[in-house]
C-alpha positions in Angstrom: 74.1 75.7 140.8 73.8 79.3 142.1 76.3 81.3 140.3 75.9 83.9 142.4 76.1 81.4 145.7 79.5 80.6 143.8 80.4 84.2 143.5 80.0 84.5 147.1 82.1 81.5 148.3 84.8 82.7 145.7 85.4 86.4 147.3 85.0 85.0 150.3 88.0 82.7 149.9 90.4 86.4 149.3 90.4 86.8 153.0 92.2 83.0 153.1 95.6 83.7 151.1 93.5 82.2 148.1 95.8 82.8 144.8 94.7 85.8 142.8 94.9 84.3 139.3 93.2 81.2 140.3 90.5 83.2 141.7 90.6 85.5 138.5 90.4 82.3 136.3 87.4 81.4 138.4 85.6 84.2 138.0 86.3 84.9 134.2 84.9 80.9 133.4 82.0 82.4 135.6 81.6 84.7 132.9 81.8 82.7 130.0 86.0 84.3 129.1 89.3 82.9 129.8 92.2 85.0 131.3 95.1 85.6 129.2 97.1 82.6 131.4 94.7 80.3 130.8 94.9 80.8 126.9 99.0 81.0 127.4 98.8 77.6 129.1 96.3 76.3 126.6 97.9 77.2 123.4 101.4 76.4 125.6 102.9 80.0 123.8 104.4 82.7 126.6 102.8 86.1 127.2 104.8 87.7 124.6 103.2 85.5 121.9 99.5 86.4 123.2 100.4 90.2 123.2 101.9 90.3 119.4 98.5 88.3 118.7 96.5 91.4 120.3 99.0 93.8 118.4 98.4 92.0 115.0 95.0 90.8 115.4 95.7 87.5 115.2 94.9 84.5 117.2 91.2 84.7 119.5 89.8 87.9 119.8 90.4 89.6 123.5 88.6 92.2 125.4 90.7 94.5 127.4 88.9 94.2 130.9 90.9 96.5 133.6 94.6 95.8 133.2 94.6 92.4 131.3 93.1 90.7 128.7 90.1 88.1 128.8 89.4 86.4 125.7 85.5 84.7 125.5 85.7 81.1 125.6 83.5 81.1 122.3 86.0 83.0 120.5 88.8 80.2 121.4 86.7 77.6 120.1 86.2 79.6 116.9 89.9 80.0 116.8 90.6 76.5 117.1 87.9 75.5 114.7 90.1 78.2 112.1 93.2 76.5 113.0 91.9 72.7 112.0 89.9 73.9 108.9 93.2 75.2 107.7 94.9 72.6 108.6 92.3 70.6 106.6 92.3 73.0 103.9 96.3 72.7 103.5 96.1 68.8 103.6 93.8 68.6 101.2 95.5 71.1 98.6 99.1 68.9 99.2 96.9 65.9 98.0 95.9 67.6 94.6 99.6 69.0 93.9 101.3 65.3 95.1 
């Protein structure tokens, strides 16, 4: 598939009332990057959450791209993978103390 065929098609679709954020979303998976209510809805946490991770630097790495956040898809899966290995980690060391 053409992305930029798909490109195309997508701005042409702002002309038909098309929702902004869906179109945003679109365009960001285009990209290779999630927006920052894609990664709200994922990790089911409200805005406030994602912007005390940017402020702490925890939680996926973001890029600051115009007025709002995209975070690259790879970084989530990094994030995640972090999450379950400590998870893992934590199992593990309860087995050894029990």
């Amino acid at each position: 598939m053409n992305a930029s065929v798909d490109f195309e098609t997508l701005m042409g679709s702002q002309d038909n009332g098309y929702d902004t954020q869906v179109q945003r979303g679109k365009l960001a998976a285009m990209l290779g990057f999630m927006t920052e209510q894609q990664v709200m809805l994922l990790a089911g946490v409200a805005e406030a959450t994602t912007l005390s991770w940017r402020k702490k630097c925890k939680g996926p790495r973001s890029v600051q791209f115009g007025n709002e956040p995209l975070y690259a898809i790879e970084d989530v899966r990094a994030y995640l993978a972090e999450l379950v290995a400590s998870k893992n980690d934590r199992s593990s060391l309860r087995s050894v103390l029990a």
